[in-house]
py3Dmol code that shows the C-alpha trace and the ligand (Angstrom):
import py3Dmol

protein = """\
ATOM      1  CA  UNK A   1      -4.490  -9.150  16.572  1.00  0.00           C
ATOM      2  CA  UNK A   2      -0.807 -10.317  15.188  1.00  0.00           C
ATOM      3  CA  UNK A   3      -0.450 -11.269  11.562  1.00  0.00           C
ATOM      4  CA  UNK A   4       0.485 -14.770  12.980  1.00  0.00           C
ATOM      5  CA  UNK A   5       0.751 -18.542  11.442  1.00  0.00           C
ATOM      6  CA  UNK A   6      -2.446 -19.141  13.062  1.00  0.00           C
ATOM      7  CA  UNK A   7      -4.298 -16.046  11.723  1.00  0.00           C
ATOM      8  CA  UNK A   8      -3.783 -16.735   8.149  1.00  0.00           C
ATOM      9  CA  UNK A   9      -4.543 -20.597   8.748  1.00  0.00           C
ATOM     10  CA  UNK A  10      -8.037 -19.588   9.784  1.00  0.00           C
ATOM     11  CA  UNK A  11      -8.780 -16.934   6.935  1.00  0.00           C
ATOM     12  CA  UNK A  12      -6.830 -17.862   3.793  1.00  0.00           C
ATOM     13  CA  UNK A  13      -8.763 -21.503   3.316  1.00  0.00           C
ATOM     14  CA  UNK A  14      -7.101 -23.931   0.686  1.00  0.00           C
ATOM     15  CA  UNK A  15      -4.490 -21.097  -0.620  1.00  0.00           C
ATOM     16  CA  UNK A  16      -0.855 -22.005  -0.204  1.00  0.00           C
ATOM     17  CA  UNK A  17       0.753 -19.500   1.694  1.00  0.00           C
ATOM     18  CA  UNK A  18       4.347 -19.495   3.406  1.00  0.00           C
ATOM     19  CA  UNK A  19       4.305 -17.298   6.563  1.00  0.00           C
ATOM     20  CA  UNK A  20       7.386 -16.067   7.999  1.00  0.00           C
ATOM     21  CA  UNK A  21       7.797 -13.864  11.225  1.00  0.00           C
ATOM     22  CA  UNK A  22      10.462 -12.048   9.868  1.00  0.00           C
ATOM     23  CA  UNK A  23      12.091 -12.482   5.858  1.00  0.00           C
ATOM     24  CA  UNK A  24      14.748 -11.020   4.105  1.00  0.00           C
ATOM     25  CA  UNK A  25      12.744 -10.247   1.542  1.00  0.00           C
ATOM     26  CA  UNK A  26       9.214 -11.764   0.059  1.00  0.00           C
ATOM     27  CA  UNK A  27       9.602 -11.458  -2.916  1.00  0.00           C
ATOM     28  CA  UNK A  28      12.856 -13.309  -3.207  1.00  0.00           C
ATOM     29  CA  UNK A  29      11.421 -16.444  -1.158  1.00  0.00           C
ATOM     30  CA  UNK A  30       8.483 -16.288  -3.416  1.00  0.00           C
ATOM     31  CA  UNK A  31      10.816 -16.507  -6.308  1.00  0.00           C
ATOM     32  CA  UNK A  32      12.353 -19.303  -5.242  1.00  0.00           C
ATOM     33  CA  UNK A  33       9.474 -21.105  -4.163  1.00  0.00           C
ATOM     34  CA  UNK A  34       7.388 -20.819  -8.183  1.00  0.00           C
ATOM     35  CA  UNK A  35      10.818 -22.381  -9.851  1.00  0.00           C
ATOM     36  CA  UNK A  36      10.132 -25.285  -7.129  1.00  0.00           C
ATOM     37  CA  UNK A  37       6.349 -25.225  -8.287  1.00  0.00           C
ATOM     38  CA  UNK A  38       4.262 -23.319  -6.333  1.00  0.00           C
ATOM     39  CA  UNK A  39       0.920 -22.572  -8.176  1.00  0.00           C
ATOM     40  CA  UNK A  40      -0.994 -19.393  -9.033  1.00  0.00           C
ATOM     41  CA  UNK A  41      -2.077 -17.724  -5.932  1.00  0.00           C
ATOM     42  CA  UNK A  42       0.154 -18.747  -3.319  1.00  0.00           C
ATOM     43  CA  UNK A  43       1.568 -16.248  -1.153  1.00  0.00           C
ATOM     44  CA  UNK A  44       4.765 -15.324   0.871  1.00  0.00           C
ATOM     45  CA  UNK A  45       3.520 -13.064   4.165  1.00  0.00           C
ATOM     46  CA  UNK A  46       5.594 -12.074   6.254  1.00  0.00           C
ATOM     47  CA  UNK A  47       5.608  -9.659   9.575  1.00  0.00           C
ATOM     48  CA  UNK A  48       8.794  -8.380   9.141  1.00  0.00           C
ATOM     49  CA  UNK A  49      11.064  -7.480   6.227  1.00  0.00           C
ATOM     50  CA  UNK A  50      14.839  -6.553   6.719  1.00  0.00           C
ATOM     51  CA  UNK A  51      16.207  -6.278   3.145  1.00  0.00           C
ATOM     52  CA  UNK A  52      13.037  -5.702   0.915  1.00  0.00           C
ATOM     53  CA  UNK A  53      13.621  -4.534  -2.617  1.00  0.00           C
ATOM     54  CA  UNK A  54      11.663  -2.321  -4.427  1.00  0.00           C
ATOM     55  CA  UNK A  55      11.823  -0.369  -7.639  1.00  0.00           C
ATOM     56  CA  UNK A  56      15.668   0.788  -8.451  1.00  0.00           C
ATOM     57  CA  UNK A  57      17.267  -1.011  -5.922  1.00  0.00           C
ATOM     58  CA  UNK A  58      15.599   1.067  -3.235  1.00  0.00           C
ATOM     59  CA  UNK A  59      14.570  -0.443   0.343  1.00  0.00           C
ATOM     60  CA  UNK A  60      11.333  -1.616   1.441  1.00  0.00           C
ATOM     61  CA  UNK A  61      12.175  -2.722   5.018  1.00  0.00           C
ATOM     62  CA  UNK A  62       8.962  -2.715   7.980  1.00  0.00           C
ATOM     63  CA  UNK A  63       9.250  -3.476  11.349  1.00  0.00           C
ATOM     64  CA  UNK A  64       7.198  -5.958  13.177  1.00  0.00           C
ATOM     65  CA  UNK A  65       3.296  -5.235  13.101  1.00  0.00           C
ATOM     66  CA  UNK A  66       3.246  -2.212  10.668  1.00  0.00           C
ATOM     67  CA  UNK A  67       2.369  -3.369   6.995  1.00  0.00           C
ATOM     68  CA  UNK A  68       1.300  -6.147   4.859  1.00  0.00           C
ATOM     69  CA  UNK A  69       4.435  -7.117   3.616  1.00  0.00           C
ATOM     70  CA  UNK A  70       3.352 -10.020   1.061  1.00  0.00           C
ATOM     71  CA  UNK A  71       4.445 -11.633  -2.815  1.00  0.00           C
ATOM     72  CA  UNK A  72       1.755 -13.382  -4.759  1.00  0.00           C
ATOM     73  CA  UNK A  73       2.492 -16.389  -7.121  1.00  0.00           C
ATOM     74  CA  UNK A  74       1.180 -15.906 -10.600  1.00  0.00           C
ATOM     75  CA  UNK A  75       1.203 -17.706 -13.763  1.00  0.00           C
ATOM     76  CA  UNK A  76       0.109 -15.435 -16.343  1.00  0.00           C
ATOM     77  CA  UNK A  77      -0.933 -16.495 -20.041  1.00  0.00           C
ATOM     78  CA  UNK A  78       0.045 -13.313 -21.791  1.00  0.00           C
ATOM     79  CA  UNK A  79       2.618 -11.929 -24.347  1.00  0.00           C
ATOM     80  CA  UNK A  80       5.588 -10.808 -22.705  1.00  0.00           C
ATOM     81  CA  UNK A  81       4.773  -7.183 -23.947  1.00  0.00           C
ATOM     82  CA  UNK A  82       1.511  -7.394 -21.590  1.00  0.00           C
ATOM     83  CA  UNK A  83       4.040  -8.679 -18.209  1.00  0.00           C
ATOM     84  CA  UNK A  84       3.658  -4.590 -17.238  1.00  0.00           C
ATOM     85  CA  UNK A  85       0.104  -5.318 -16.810  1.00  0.00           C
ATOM     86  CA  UNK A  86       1.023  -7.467 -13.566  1.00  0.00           C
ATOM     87  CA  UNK A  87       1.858  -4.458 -12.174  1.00  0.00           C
ATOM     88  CA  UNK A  88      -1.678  -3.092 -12.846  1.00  0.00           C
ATOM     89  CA  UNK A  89      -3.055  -6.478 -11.181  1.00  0.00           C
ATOM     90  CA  UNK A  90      -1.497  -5.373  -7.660  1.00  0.00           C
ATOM     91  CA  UNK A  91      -2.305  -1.893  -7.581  1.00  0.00           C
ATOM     92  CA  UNK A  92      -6.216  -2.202  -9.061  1.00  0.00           C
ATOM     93  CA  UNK A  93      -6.227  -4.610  -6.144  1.00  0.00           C
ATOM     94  CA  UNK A  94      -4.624  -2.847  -3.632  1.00  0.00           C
ATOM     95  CA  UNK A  95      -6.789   0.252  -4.486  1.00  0.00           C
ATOM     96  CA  UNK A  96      -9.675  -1.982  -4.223  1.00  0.00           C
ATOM     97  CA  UNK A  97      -9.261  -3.793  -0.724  1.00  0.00           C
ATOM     98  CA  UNK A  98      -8.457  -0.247   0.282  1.00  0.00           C
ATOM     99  CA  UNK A  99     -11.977   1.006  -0.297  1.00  0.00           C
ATOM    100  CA  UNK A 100     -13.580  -1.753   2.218  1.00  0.00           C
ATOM    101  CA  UNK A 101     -11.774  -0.216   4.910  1.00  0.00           C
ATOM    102  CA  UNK A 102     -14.474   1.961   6.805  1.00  0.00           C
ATOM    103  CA  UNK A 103     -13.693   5.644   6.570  1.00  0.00           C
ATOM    104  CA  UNK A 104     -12.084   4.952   3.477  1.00  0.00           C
ATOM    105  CA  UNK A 105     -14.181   6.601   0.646  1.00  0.00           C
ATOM    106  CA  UNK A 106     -13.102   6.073  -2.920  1.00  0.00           C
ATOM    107  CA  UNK A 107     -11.767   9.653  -3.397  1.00  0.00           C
ATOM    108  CA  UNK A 108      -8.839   9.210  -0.896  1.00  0.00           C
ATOM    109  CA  UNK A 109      -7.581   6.782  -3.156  1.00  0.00           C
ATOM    110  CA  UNK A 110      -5.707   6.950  -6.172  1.00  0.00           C
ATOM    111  CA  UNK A 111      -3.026   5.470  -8.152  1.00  0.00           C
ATOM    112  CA  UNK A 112       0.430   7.210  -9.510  1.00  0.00           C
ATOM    113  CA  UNK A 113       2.020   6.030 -11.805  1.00  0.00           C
ATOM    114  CA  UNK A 114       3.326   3.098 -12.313  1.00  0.00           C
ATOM    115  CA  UNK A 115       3.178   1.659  -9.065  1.00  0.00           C
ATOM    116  CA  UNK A 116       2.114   3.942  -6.433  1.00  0.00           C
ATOM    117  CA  UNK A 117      -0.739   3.620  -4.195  1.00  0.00           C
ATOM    118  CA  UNK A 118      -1.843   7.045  -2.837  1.00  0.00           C
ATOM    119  CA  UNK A 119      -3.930   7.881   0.132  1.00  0.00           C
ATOM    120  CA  UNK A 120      -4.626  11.236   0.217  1.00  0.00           C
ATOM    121  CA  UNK A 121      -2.093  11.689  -2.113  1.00  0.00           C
ATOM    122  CA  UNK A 122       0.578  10.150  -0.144  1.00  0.00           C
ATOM    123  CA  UNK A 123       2.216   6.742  -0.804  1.00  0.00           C
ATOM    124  CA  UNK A 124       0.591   3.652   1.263  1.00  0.00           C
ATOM    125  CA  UNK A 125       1.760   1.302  -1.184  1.00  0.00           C
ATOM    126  CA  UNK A 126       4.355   0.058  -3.450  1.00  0.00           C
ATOM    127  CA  UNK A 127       4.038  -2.831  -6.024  1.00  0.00           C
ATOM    128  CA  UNK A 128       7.068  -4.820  -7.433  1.00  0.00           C
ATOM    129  CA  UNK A 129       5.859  -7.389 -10.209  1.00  0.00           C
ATOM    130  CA  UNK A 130       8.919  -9.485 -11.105  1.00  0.00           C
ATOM    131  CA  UNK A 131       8.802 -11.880 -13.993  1.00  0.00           C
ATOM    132  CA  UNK A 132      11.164 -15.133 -13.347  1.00  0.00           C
ATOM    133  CA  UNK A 133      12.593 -16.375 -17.153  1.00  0.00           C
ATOM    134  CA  UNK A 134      13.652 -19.962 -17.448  1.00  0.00           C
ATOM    135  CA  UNK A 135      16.011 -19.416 -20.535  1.00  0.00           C
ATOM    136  CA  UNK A 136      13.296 -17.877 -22.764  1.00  0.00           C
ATOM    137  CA  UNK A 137      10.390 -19.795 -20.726  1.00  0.00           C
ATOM    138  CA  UNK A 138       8.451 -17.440 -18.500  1.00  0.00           C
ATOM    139  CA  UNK A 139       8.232 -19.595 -15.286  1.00  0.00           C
ATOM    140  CA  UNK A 140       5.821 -16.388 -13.785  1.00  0.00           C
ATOM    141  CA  UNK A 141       5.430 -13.333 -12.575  1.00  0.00           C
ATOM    142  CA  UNK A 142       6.024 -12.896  -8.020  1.00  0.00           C
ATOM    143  CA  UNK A 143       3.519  -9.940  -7.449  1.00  0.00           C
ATOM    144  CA  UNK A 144       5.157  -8.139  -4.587  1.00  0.00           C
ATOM    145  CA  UNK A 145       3.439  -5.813  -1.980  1.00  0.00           C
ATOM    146  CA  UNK A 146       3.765  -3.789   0.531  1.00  0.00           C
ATOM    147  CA  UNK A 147       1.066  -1.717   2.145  1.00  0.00           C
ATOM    148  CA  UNK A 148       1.811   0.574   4.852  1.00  0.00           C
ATOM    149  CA  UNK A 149      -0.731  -0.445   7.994  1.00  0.00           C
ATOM    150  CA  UNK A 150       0.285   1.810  10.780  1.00  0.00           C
ATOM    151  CA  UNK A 151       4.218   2.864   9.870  1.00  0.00           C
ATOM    152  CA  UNK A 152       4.995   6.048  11.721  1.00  0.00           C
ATOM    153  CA  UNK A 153       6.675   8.463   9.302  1.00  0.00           C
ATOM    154  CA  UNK A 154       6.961  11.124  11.622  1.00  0.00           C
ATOM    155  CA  UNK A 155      10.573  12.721  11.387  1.00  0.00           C
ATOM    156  CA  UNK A 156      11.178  10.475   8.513  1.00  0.00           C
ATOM    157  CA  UNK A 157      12.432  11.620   5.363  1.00  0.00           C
ATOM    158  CA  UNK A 158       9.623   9.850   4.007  1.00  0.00           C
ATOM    159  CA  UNK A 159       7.128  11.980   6.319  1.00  0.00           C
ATOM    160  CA  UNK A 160       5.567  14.324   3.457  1.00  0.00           C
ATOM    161  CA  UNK A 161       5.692  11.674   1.228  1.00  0.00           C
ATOM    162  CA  UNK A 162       4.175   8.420   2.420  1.00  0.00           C
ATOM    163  CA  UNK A 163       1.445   7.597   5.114  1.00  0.00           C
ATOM    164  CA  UNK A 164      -0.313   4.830   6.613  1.00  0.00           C
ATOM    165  CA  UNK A 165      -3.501   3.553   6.943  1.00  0.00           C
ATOM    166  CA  UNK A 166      -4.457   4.107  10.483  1.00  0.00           C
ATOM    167  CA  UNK A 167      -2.958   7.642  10.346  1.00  0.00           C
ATOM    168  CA  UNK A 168      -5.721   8.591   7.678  1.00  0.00           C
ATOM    169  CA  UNK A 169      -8.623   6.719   9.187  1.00  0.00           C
ATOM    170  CA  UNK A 170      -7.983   6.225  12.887  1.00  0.00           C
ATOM    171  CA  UNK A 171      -9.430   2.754  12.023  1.00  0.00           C
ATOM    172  CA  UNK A 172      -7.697   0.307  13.887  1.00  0.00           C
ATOM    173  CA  UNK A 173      -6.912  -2.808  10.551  1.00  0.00           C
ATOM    174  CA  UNK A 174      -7.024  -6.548  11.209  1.00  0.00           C
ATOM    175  CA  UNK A 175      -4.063  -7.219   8.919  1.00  0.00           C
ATOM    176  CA  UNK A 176      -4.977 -10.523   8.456  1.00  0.00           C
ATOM    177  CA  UNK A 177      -8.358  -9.877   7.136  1.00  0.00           C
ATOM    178  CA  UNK A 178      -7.243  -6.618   5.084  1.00  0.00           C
ATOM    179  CA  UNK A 179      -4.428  -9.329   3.615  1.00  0.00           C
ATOM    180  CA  UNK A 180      -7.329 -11.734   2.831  1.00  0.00           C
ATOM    181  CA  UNK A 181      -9.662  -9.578   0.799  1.00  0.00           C
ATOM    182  CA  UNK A 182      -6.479  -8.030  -1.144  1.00  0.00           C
ATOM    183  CA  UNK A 183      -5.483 -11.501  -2.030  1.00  0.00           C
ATOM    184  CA  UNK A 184      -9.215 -12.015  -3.517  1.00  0.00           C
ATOM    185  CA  UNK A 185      -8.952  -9.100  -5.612  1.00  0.00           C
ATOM    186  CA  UNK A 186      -5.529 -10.309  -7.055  1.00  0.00           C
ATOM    187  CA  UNK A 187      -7.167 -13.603  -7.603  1.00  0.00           C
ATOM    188  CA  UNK A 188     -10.055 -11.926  -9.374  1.00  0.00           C
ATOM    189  CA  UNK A 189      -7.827  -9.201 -11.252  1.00  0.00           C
ATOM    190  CA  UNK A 190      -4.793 -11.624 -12.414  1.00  0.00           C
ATOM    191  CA  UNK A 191      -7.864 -14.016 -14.266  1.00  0.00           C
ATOM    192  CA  UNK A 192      -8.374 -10.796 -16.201  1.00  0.00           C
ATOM    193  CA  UNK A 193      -4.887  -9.557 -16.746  1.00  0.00           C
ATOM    194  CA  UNK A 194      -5.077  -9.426 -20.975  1.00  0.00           C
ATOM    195  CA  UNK A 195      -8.660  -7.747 -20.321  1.00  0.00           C
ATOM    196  CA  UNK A 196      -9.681  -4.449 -21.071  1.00  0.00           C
ATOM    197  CA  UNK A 197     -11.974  -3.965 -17.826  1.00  0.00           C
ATOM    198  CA  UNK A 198      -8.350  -3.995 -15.822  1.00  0.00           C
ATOM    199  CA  UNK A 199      -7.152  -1.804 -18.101  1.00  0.00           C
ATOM    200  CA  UNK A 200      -9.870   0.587 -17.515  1.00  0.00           C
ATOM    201  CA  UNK A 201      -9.902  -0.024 -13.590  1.00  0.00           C
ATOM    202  CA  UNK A 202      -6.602   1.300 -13.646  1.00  0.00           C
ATOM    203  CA  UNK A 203      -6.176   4.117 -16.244  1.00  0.00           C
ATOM    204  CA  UNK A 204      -9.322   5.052 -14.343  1.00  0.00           C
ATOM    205  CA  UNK A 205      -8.049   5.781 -11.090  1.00  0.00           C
ATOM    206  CA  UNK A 206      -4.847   6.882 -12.219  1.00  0.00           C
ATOM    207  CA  UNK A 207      -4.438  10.673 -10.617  1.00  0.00           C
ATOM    208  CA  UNK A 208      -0.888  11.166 -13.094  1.00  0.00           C
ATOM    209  CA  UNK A 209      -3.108  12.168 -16.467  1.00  0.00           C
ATOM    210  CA  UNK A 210      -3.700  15.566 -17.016  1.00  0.00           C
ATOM    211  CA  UNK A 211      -0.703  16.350 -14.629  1.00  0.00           C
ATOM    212  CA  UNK A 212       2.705  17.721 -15.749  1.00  0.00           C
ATOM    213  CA  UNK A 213       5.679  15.471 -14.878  1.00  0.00           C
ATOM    214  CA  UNK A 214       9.416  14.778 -15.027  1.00  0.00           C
ATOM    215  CA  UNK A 215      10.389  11.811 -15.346  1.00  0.00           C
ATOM    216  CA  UNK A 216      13.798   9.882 -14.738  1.00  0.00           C
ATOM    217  CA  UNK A 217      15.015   7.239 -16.542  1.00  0.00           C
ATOM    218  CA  UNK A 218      16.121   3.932 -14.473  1.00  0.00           C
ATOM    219  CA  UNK A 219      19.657   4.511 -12.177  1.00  0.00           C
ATOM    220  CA  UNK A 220      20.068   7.894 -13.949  1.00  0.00           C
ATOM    221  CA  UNK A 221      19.901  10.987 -11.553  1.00  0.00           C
ATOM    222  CA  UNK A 222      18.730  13.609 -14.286  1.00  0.00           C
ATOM    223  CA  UNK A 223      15.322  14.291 -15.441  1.00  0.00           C
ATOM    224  CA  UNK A 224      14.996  12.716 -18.915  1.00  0.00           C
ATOM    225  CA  UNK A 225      11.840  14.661 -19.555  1.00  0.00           C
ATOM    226  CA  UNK A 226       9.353  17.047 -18.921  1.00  0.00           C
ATOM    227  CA  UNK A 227       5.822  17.043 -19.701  1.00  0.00           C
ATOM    228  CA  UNK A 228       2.194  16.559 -19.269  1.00  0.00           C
ATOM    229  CA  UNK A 229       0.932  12.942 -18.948  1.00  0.00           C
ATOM    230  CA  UNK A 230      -1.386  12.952 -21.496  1.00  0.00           C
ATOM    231  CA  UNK A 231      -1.853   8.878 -21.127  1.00  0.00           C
ATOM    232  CA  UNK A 232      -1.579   5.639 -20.448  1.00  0.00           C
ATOM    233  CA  UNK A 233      -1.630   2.837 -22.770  1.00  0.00           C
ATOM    234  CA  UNK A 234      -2.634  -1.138 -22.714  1.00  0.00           C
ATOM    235  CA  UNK A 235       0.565  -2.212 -21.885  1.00  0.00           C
ATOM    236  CA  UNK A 236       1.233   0.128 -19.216  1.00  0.00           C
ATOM    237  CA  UNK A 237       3.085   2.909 -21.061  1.00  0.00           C
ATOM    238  CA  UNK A 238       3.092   6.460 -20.392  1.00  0.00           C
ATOM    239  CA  UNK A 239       2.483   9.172 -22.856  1.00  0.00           C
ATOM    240  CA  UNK A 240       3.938  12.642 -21.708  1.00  0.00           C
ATOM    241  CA  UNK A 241       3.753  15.391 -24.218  1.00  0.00           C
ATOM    242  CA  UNK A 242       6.882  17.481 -23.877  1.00  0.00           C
ATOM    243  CA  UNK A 243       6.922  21.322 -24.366  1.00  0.00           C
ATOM    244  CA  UNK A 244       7.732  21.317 -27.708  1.00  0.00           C
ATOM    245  CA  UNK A 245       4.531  19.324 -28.212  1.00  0.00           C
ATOM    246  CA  UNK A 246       6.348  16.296 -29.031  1.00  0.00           C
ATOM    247  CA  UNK A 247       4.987  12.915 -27.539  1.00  0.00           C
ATOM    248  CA  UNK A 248       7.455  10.534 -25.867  1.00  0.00           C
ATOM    249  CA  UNK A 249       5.873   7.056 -25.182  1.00  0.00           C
ATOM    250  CA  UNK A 250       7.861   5.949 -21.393  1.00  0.00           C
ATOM    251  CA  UNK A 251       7.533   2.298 -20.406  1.00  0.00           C
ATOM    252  CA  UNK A 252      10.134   2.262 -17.382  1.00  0.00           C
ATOM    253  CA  UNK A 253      10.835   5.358 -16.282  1.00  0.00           C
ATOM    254  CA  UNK A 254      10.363   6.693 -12.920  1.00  0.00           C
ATOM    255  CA  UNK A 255       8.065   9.589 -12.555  1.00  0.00           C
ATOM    256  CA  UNK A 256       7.609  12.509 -10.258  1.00  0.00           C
ATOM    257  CA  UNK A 257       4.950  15.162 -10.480  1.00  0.00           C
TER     258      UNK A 257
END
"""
ligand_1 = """\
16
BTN
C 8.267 0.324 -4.796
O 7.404 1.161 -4.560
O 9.417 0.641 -5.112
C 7.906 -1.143 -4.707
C 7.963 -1.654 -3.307
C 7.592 -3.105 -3.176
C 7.815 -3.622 -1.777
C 7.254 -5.002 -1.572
S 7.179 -5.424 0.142
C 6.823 -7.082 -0.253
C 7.644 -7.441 -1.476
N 8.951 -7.955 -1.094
C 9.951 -7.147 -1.480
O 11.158 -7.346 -1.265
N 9.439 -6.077 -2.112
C 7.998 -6.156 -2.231
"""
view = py3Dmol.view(width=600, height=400)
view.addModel(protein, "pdb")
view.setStyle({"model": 0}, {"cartoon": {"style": "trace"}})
view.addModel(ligand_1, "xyz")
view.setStyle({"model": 1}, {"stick": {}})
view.zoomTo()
view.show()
């Protein structure tokens, strides 16, 4: 069944949503639409996404009836050292509306970080938590993300790296529903964001720990550092221990295993 105006009418209930065929990008309409007001927990779905952003200016485009392409509203009530945590909102969620698909078990599933979803160790989905600043007000955080449905990477670039859901399963997904339960697990994760439990949701399903890693530093093309991840801390930091035994505690940096 389409991801359609009429779709999300019947599933979402009283939650404001803006659904657009096809969007520039969600996240930037989503933006727009919490400086007008919106509340926590509206959303921005859309079909089809030409000019998507995701992390370092990268792409996150999807054609027509291949992903959940969608940006959640939030208004968190937490120290602006914590914002990272909005990050862990989407992708404990994402993780977690994952393992309701049939076929699905929970071991398929993991989380790289910062904001990788992995299926079978490939990426399915990719989180972009934005925080929109009035002067030195935090207005609130647009939760972006995109969940690969049934993308075909074949002769991609991408095709070692990322997958779909349908090419794991062979399940066929009702986007709309799939979109419905992630959206309750955002709502019931982003109530918790200064807690502990989503700290420990996530650090637990993290597959990075215990693996060695380079890392890259935002826009630069050189690896910064090597290391094993050794951990993660409460406000989303990574700690990779380099070979000279040396810690090195990374809060934005880009990392491949
Ligand atoms: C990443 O892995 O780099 C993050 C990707 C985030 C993509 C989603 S798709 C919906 C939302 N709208 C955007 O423009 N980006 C996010």
């Amino acid at each position: 069944m389409p991801l359609s105006q009429e779709s999300l009418d019947a599933v979402l209930g009283l939650r404001p949503f803006r659904f657009f065929p096809q969007i520039d990008s969600t996240n930037d309409h989503a933006r727009a639409w919490l400086l007008e007001g919106a509340p926590a927990g509206a959303v921005v779905i859309a079909d089809e996404q030409t000019t998507g952003r995701g992390r370092f200016q990268r792409t996150w485009n999807a054609p027509p009836g291949t992903a959940i392409l969608m940006s959640v509203i939030l208004r968190p009530e937490v120290a602006p050292s914590k914002l990272g945590r909005a990050t862990m909102v989407g992708a404990v969620s994402v993780a977690e509306a994952l393992a309701t698909v049939p076929s699905l078990p929970m071991e398929m599933i993991g989380l790289k970080y910062p904001n990788d979803v992995l299926l079978v160790g490939r990426k399915v989905a990719g989180i972009l938590a934005e925080a929109v600043w009035e002067g030195d007000r935090l207005v609130g955080v647009v939760l972006g993300i995109g969940l690969n449905v049934r993308i075909d990477f074949t002769g991609t670039a991408l095709a070692t790296a990322a997958t779909s859901i349908e090419r794991v399963t062979g399940v066929s997904i009702h986007r709309t529903d799939l979109a419905d339960r992630l959206l309750k697990r955002v709502d019931h994760w982003a109530a918790r964001i200064g807690e502990r439990s989503l700290f420990n949701a996530w650090r637990g399903r993290l597959t990075t720990l215990g693996q060695r890693v380079s890392v890259r530093l935002s826009g630069d093309d050189t690896w910064a550092i090597q290391g094993l991840a050794q951990d993660v801390d409460e406000e989303g930091a990574l700690i990779v221990r380099d070979d000279s035994g040396a810690d090195h505690r990374i809060i934005a940096g880009d990392v491949t295993l």
